[in-house]
C-alpha positions, 0 to 999 in steps of 0.5 A: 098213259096216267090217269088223273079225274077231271071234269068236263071243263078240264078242271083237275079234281084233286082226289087220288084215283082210288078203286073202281067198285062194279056191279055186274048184270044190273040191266035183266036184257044184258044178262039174258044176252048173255045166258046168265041168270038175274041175280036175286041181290047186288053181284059186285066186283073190283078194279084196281085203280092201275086198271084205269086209263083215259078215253082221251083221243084213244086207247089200246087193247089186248091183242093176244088174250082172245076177244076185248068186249065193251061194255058202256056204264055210267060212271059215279065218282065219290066224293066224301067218305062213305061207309055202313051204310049210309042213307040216300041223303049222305049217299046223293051228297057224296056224289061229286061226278057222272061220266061215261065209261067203258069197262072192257073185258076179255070175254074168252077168258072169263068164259073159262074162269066161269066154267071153273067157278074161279074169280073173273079178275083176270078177265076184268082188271087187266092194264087199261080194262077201265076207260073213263071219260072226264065227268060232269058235277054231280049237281049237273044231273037232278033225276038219277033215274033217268041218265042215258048212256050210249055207244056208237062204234063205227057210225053204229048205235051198240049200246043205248041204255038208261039208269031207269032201267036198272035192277038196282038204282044208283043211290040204293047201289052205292048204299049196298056198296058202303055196307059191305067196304068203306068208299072213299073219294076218288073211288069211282063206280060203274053201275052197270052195263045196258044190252049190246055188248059186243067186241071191239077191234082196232081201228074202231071209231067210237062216240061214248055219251052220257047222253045230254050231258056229254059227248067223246069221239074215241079209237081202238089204237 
């Protein structure tokens, strides 16, 4: 299934989908469920933008590569060039969007990587590992330190976090971010997963919010 950025008026957003910048353990009770240390500064990785796909009516995962984990983030769409550095001004301005998204991992498999020292990019960009719902304007939201991002799974509440409780807030992130590789529009950044992962299965009912701003009803095709 194509991937293309919309809004959540179903306006296109003419930007071509770039690279997909993550950080990883960004919330201290999602590293602990998962026995990892804090990180002492910013630990980022990429996606390549062909990982992505939309969370429309539904999704598929992996059924042959051991357990798919969600993992709900807020997701910030760049809409300006960015690069070494900017200050938190250039940064705010070039935020053209919020949405929810999940970013899908195969958990085995990153276990074993891990134990070897190896890169998680298998684990972490497969076909279909970035699942982006449509964003609301970046002007829409004033107070980024206090978005809420939340999964229900089959009537469940599993995720329920908020950007306040950030390791790294969003703008001092993205300006870490463009210090170490140039930002480009239509690239996009997930800022981090809140405690909660878990497994996903097909068949799962899922409601993705970016809470008092949008809403999405999902499956696991």
């Amino acid at each position: 299934m194509s991937y293309q950025h919309q809004y959540v008026d179903g306006t296109t957003v003419h930007f071509p989908l770039g690279k997909v910048v993550c950080i990883g353990r960004n919330y201290a009770e999602h590293a602990k469920e998962l026995n990892n240390p804090v990180p002492s500064e910013p630990l980022l990785f990429i996606k390549p933008g062909s990982c992505v796909v939309p969370l429309d009516s539904g999704f598929a995962i992996p059924e042959d590569r051991g357990s798919v984990h969600y993992e709900a983030e807020i997701a910030v769409l760049i809409g300006k060039p960015l690069s070494k550095k900017p200050d938190a001004e250039e940064v705010r301005d070039a935020i053209s969007g919020f949405a929810p998204a999940l970013d899908l991992t195969l958990r085995d498999v990153q276990a074993r990587l891990k134990e070897k020292g190896y890169p998680w990019e298998i684990a972490k960009s497969f076909d279909g590992a970035c699942v982006l719902a449509p964003f609301v304007p970046g002007d829409a939201i004033e107070d980024l330190a206090d978005i809420g991002i939340r999964l229900v799974i089959n009537g469940e509440i599993r995720q329920d976090g908020n950007s306040r409780d950030m390791l790294n807030p969003i703008v001092a992130m993205i300006q870490h971010m463009a210090g170490h590789f140039a930002l480009q529009p239509g690239d996009v950044i997930l800022t981090g997963t809140p405690v909660g992962v878990g497994a996903l299965n097909k068949g799962d009912e899922l409601v993705l919010e970016l809470v008092g701003h949008s809403s999405f009803t999902s499956r696991v095709l």
